[in-house]
ChimeraX commands (.cxc) that place a marker at each C-alpha (Angstrom):
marker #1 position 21.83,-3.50,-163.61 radius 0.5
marker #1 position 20.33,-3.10,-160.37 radius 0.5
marker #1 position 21.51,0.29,-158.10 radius 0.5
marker #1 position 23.30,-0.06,-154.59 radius 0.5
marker #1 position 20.21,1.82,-153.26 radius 0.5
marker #1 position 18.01,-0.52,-155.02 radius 0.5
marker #1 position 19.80,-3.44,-153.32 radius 0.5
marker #1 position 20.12,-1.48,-150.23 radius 0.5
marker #1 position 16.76,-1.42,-150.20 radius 0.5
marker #1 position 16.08,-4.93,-150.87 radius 0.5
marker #1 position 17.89,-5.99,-148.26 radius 0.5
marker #1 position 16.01,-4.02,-145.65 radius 0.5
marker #1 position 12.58,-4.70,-146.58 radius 0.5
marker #1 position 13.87,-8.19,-146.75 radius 0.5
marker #1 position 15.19,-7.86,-143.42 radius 0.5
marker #1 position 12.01,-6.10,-141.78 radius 0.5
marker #1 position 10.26,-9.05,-143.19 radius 0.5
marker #1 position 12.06,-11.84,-141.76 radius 0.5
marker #1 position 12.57,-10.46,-138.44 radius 0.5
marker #1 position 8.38,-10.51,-138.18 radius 0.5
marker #1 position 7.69,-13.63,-139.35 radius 0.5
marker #1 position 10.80,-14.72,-136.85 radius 0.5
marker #1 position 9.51,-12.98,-134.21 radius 0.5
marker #1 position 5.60,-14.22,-134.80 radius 0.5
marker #1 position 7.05,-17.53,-134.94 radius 0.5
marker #1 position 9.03,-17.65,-131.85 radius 0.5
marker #1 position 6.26,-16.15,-130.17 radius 0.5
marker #1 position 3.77,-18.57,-131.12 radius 0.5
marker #1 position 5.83,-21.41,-129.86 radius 0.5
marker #1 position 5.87,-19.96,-126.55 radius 0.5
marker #1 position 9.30,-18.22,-126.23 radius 0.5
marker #1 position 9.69,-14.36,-124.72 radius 0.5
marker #1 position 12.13,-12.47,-126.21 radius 0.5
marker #1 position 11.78,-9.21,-128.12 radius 0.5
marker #1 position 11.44,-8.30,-131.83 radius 0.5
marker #1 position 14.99,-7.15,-131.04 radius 0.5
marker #1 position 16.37,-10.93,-130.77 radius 0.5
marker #1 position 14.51,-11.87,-133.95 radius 0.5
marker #1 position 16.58,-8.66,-135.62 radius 0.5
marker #1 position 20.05,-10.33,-134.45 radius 0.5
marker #1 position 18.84,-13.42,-135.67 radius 0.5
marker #1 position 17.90,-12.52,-139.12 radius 0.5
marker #1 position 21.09,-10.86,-139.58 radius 0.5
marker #1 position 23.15,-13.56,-138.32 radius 0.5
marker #1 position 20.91,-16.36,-141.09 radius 0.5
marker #1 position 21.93,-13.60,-143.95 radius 0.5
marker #1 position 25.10,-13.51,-142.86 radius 0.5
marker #1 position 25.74,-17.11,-142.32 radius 0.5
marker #1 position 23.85,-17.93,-145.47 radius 0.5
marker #1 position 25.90,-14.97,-147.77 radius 0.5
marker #1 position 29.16,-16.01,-146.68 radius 0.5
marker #1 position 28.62,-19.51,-146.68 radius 0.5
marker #1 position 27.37,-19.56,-150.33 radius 0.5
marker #1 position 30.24,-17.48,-151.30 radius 0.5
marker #1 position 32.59,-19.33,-150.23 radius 0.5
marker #1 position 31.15,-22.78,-151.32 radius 0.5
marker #1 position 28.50,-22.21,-153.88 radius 0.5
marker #1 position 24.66,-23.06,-154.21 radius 0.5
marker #1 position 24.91,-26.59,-152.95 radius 0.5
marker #1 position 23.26,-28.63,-150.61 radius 0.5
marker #1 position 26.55,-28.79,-148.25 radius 0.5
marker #1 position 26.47,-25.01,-148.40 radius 0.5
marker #1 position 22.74,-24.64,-146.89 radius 0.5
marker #1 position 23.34,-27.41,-144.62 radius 0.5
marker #1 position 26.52,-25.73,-143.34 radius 0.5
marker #1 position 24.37,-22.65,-143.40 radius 0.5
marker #1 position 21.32,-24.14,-141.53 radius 0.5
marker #1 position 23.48,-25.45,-138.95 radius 0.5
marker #1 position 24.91,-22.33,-138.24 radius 0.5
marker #1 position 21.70,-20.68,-138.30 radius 0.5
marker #1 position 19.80,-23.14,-135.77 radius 0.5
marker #1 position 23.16,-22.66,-133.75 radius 0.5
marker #1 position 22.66,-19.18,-133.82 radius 0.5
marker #1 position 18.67,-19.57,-132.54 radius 0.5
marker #1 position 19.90,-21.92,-130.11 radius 0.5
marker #1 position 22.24,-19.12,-128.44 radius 0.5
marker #1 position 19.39,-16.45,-128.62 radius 0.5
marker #1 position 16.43,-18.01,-127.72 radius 0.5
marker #1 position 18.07,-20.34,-124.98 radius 0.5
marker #1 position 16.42,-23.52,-126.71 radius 0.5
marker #1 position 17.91,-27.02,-127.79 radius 0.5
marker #1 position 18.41,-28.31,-130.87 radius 0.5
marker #1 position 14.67,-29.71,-131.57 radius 0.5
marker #1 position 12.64,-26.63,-130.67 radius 0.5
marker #1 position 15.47,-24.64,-133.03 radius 0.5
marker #1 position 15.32,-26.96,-135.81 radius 0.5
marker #1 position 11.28,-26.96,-134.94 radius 0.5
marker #1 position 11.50,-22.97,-134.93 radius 0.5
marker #1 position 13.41,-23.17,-138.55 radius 0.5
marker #1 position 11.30,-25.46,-139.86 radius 0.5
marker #1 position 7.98,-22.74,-139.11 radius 0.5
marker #1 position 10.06,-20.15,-140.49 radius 0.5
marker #1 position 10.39,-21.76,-143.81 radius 0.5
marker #1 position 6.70,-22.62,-144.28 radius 0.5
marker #1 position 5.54,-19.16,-143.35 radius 0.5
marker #1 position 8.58,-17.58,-145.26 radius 0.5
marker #1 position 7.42,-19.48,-148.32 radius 0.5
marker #1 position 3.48,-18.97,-147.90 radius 0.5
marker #1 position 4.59,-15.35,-147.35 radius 0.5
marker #1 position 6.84,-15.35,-150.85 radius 0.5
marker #1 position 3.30,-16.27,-152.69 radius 0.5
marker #1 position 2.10,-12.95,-152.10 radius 0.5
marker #1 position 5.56,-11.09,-152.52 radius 0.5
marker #1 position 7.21,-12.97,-155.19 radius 0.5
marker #1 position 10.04,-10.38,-156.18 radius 0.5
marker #1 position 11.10,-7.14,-154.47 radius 0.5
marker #1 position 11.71,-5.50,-158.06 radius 0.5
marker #1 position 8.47,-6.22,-160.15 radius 0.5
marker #1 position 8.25,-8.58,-162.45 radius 0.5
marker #1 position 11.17,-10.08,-164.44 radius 0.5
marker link #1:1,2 radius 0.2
marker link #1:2,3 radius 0.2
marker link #1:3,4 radius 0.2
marker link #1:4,5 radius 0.2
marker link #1:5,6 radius 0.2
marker link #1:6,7 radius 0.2
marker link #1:7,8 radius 0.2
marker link #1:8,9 radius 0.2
marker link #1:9,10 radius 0.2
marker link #1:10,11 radius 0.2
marker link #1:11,12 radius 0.2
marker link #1:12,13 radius 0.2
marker link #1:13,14 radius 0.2
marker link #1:14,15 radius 0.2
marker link #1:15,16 radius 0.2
marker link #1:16,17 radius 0.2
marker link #1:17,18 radius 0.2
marker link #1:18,19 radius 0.2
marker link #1:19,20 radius 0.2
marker link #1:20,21 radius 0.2
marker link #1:21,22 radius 0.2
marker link #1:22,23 radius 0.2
marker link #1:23,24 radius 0.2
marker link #1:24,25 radius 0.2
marker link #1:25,26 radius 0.2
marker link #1:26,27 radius 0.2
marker link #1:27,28 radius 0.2
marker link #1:28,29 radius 0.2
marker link #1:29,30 radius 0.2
marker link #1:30,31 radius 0.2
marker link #1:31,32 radius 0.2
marker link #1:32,33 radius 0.2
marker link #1:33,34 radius 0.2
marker link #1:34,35 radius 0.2
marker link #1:35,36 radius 0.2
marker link #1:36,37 radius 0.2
marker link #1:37,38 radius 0.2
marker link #1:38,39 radius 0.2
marker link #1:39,40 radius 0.2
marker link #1:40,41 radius 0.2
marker link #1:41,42 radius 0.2
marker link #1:42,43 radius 0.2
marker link #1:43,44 radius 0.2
marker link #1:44,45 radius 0.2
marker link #1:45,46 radius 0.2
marker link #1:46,47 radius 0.2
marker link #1:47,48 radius 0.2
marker link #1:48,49 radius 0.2
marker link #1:49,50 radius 0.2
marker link #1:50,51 radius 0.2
marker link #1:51,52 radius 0.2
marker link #1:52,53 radius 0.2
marker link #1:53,54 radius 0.2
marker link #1:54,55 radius 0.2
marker link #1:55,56 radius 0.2
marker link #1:56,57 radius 0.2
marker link #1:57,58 radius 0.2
marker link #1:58,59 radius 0.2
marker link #1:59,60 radius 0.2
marker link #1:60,61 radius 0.2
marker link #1:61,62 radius 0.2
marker link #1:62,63 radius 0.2
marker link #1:63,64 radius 0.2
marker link #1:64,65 radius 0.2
marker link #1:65,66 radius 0.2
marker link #1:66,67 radius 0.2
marker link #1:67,68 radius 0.2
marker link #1:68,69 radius 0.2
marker link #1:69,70 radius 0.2
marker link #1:70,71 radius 0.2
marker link #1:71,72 radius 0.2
marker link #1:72,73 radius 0.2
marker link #1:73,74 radius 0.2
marker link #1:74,75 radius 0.2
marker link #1:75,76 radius 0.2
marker link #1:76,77 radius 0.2
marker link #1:77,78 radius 0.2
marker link #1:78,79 radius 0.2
marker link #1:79,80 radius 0.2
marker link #1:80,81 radius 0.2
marker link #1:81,82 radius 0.2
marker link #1:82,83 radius 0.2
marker link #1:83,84 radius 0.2
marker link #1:84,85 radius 0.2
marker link #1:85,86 radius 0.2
marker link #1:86,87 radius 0.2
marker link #1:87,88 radius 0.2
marker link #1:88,89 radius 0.2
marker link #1:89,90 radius 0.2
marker link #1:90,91 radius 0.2
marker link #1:91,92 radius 0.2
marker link #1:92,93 radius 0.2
marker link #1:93,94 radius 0.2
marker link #1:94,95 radius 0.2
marker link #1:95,96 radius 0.2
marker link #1:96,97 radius 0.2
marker link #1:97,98 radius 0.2
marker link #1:98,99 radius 0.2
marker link #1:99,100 radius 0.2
marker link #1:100,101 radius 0.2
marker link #1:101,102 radius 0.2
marker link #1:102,103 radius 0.2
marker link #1:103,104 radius 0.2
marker link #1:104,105 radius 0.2
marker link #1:105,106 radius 0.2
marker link #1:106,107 radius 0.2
marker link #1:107,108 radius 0.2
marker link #1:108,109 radius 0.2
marker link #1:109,110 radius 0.2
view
């Protein structure tokens, strides 16, 4: 069974990582606000994605539901439309995956 500091601590590193590959994202593609904006909006995707899922399950309603929410969310921060947010999530993904290659769990192996 895995400790609330243990998951405490997943969640931060977690955090800390998504907010830099955010923020190195958004950069890249030319938009100006601080690492502070790509914070709020990896909080508000693990929000929107945690609640989402627990209220309808691992489906692919849920992370649509979710992902709308989300590029919503990037849409309100960054001051873009839809196709440079859905173009923004779309980076995030592929560097978020590339990125989970080299840090596959947060516990050690299974």
């Amino acid at each position: 069974m895995v400790s609330t500091v243990a998951t405490i601590l997943a969640f931060i590193i977690a955090l800390i990582i998504s907010t830099v590959i955010i923020y190195v994202v958004v950069k890249l593609l030319g938009e100006t606000e601080d690492i502070k904006t790509a914070l709020i909006a990896a909080l508000i995707g693990t929000v929107a994605y945690t609640i989402v899922y627990y209220l309808l399950g691992t489906s692919w309603i849920a992370a649509l539901i979710a992902g709308i929410v989300w590029l919503l969310a990037l849409q309100y921060l960054y001051t873009i439309g839809w196709l440079k947010s859905l173009i923004i999530a779309v980076a995030i993904w592929i560097v978020t995956t590339i990125v989970g290659w080299f840090l596959p769990t947060l516990m050690g192996p299974l």
